[in-house]
C-alpha positions as CSV (number, residue, x, y, z in Angstrom):
1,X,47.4,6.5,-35.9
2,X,44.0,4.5,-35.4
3,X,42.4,3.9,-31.6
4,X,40.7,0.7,-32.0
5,X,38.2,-0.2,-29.1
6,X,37.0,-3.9,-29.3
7,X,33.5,-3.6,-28.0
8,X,31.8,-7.0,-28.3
9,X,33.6,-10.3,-27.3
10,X,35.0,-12.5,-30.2
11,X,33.5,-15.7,-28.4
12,X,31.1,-17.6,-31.5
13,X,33.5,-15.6,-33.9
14,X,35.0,-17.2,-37.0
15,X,38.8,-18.1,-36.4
16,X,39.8,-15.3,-39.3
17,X,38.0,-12.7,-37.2
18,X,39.5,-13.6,-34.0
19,X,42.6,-13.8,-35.3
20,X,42.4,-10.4,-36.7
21,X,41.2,-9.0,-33.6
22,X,44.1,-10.8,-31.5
23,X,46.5,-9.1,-34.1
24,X,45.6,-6.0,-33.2
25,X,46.4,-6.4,-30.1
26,X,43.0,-6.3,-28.4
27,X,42.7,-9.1,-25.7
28,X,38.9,-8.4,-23.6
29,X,35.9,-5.8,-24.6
30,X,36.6,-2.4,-24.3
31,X,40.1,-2.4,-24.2
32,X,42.0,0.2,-26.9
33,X,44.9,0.3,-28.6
34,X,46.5,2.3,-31.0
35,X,47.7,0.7,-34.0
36,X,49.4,2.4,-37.1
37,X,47.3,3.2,-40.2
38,X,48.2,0.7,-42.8
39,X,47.0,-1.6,-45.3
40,X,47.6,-4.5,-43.6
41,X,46.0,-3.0,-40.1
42,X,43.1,-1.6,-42.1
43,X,42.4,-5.2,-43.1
44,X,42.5,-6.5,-39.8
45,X,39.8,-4.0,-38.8
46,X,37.8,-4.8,-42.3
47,X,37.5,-8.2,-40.8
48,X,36.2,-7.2,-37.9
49,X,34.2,-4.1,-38.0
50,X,31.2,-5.2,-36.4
51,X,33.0,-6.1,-33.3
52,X,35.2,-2.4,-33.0
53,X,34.9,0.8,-32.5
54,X,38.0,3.0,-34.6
55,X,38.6,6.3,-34.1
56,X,41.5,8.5,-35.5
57,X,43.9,9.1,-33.2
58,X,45.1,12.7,-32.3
C-alpha cells in the first residue's frame, strides 16, 4: 500500500494530470489516501509527481 498526499493544487494543470490526481482519489491539498501498489496506480502518480508526496504505507 502507497499513502499518497497531494500537496500542491491541480488548478493550471493539464487535464491528464488532473485526471490522474482525481483518480486517485485526492480531492484538495494535503489530503491522503492510501491506494494499492499497482501498475496502473503507479502511473497515476508518474503523471503527477510534482504535485504528491508518496510514502509506503506500513
Amino acid at each position: 500500500m502507497l499513502s499518497v498526499t497531494l500537496m500542491k493544487s491541480i488548478h493550471g494543470q493539464l487535464r491528464n494530470i488532473a485526471s490522474s490526481v482525481r483518480g486517485l482519489g485526492l480531492r484538495r491539498r494535503h489530503h491522503t489516501v492510501l491506494v494499492a501498489d499497482t501498475a496502473e496506480n503507479r502511473g497515476m502518480i508518474n503523471a503527477a509527481t510534482h504535485l504528491l508526496k508518496v510514502e509506503e504505507a506500513k
